[in-house]
GUDOSE-836478 format. One record per residue (C-alpha): residue number from 1; residue in one letter; chain; x, y, z. Coordinates in nm, 3 decimals, decimal comma, m for minus. Each point is the difference from the previous one (the first is absolute). Layout:
N
<r n="NUM" res="A" chain="A" x="X" y="Y" z="Z"/>
...
This chain:
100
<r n="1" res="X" chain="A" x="m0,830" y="m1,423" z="m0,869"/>
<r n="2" res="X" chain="A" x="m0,038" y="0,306" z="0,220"/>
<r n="3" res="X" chain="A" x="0,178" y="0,338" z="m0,119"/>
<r n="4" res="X" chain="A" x="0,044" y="0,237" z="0,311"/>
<r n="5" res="X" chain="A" x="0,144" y="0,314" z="m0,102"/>
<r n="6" res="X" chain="A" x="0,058" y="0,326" z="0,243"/>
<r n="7" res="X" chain="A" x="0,162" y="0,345" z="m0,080"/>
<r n="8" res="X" chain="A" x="0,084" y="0,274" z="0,204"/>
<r n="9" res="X" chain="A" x="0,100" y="0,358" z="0,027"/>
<r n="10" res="X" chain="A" x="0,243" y="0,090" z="0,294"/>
<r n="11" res="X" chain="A" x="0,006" y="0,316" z="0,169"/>
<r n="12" res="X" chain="A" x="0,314" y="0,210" z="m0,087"/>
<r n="13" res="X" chain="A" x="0,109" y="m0,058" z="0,392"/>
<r n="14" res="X" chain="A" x="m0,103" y="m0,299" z="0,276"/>
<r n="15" res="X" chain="A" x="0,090" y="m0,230" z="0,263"/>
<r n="16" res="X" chain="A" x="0,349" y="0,259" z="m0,021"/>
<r n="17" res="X" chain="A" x="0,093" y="m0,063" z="m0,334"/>
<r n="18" res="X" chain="A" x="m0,040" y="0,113" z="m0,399"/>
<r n="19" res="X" chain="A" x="m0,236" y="m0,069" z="m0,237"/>
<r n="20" res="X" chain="A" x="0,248" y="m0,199" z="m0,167"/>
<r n="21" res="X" chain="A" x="0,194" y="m0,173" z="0,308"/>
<r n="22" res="X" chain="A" x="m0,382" y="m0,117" z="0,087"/>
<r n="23" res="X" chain="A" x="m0,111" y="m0,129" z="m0,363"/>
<r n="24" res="X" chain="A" x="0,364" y="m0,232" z="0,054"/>
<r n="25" res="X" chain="A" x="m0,084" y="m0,110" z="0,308"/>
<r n="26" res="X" chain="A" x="m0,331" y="m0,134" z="m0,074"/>
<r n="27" res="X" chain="A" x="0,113" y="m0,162" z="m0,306"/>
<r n="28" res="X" chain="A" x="0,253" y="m0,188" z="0,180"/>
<r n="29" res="X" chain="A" x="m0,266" y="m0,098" z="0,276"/>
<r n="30" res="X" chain="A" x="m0,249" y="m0,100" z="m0,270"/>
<r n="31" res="X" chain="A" x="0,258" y="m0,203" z="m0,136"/>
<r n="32" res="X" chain="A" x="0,154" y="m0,116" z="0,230"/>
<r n="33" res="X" chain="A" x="m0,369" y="m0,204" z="0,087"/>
<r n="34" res="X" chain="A" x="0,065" y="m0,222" z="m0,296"/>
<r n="35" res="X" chain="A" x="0,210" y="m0,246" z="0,247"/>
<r n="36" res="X" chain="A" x="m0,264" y="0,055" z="0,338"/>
<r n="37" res="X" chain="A" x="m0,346" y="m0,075" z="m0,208"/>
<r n="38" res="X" chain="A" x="m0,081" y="m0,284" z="m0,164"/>
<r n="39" res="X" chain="A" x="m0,324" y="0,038" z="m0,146"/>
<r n="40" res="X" chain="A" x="0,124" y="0,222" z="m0,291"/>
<r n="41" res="X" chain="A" x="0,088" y="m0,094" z="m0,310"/>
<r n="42" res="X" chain="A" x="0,185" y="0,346" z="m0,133"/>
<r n="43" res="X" chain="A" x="0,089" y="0,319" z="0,146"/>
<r n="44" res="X" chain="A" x="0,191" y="0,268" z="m0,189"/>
<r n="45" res="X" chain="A" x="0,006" y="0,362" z="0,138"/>
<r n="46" res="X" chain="A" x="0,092" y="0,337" z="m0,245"/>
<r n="47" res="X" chain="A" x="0,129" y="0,350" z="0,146"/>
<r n="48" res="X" chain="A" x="m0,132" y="0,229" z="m0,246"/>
<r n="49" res="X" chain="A" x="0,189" y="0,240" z="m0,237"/>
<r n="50" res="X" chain="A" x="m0,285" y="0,211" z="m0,157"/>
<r n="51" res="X" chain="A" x="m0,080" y="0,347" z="0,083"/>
<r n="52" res="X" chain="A" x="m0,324" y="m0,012" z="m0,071"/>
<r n="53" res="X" chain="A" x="m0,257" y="0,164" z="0,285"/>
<r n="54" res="X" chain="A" x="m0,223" y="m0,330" z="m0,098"/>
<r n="55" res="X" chain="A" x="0,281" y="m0,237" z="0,052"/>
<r n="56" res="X" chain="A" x="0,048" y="m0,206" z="0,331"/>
<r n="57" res="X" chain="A" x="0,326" y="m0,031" z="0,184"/>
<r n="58" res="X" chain="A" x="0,019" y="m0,367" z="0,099"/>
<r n="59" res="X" chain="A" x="m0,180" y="m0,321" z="m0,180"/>
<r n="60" res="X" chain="A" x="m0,066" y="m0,362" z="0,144"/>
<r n="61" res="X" chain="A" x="m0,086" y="m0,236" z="m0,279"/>
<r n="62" res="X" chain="A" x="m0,070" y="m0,356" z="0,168"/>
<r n="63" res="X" chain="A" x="m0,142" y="m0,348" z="m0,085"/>
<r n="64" res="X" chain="A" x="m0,202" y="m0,248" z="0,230"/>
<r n="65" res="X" chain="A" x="m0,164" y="m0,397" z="m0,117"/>
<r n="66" res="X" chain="A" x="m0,296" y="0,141" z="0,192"/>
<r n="67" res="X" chain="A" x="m0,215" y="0,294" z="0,203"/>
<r n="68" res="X" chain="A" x="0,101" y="m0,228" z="0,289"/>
<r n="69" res="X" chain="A" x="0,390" y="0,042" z="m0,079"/>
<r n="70" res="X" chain="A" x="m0,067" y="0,430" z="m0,011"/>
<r n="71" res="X" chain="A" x="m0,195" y="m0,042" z="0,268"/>
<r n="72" res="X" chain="A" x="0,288" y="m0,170" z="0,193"/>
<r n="73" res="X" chain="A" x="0,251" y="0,197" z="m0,079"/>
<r n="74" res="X" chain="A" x="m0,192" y="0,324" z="0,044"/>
<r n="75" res="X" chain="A" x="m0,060" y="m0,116" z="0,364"/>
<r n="76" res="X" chain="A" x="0,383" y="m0,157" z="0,064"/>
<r n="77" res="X" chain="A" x="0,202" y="0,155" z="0,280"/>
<r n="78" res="X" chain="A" x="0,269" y="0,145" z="m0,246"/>
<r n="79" res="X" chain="A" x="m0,263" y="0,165" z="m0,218"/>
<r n="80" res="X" chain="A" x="m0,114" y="0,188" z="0,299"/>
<r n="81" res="X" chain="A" x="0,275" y="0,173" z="0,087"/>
<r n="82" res="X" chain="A" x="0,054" y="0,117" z="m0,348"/>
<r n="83" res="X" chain="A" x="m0,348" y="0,136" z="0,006"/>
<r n="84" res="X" chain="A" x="0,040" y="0,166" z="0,308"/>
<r n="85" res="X" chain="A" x="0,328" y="0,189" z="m0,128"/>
<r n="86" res="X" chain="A" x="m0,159" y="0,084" z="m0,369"/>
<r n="87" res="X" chain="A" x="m0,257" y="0,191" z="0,243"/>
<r n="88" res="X" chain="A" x="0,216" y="0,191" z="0,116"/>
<r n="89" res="X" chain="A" x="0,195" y="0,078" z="m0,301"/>
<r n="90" res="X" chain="A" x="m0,332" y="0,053" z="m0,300"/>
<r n="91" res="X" chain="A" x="m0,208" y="0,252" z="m0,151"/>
<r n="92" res="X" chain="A" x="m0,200" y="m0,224" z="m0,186"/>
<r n="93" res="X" chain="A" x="m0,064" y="m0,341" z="m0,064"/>
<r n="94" res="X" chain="A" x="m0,184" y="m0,190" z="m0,293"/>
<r n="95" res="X" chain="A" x="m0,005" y="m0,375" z="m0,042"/>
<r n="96" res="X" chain="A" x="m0,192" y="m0,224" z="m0,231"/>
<r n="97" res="X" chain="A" x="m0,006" y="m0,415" z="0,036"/>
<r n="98" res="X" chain="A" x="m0,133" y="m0,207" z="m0,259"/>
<r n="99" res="X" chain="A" x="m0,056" y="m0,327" z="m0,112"/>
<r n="100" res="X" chain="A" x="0,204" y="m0,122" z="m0,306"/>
């Protein structure tokens, strides 16, 4: 079992809208690929609450059978365009995967 998981801080304004409008958005993208991919085997995203300067504001916590399934679904059409708009809209990015 593959664990792929990706957080991210957003910048306070992007891509014309808040911090917060953009951390909703992307969780309902992100979520929203749980009926497009197949390959996965869970997917839960978190908006953050905690102030912390350390914390992150959006997490990805996801499962794949295989480096093949990640691989697919890091490479599928729908994933894409979510990358392309979390470029627009992050500071920073940090992601570990691992196998289980």
């Amino acid at each position: 079992m593959i664990k792929h998981i990706v957080m991210w801080r957003l910048k306070d304004f992007a891509a014309g809208a808040s911090r917060d409008e953009n951390a909703r958005k992307l969780k309902q993208s992100l979520e929203d690929l749980k009926d497009k991919i197949e390959d996965r085997k869970a997917l839960e995203v978190g908006i953050n609450f905690n102030s912390s300067p350390a914390a992150f504001d959006v997490v990805l916590y996801s499962e794949f059978e295989d480096r093949h399934g990640l691989d697919a679904y890091q490479n599928h059409p729908e994933h894409l365009k979510i990358v392309d708009f979390v470029g627009e809209i992050r500071t920073d990015r940090a992601v570990v995967d691992y196998e289980d």
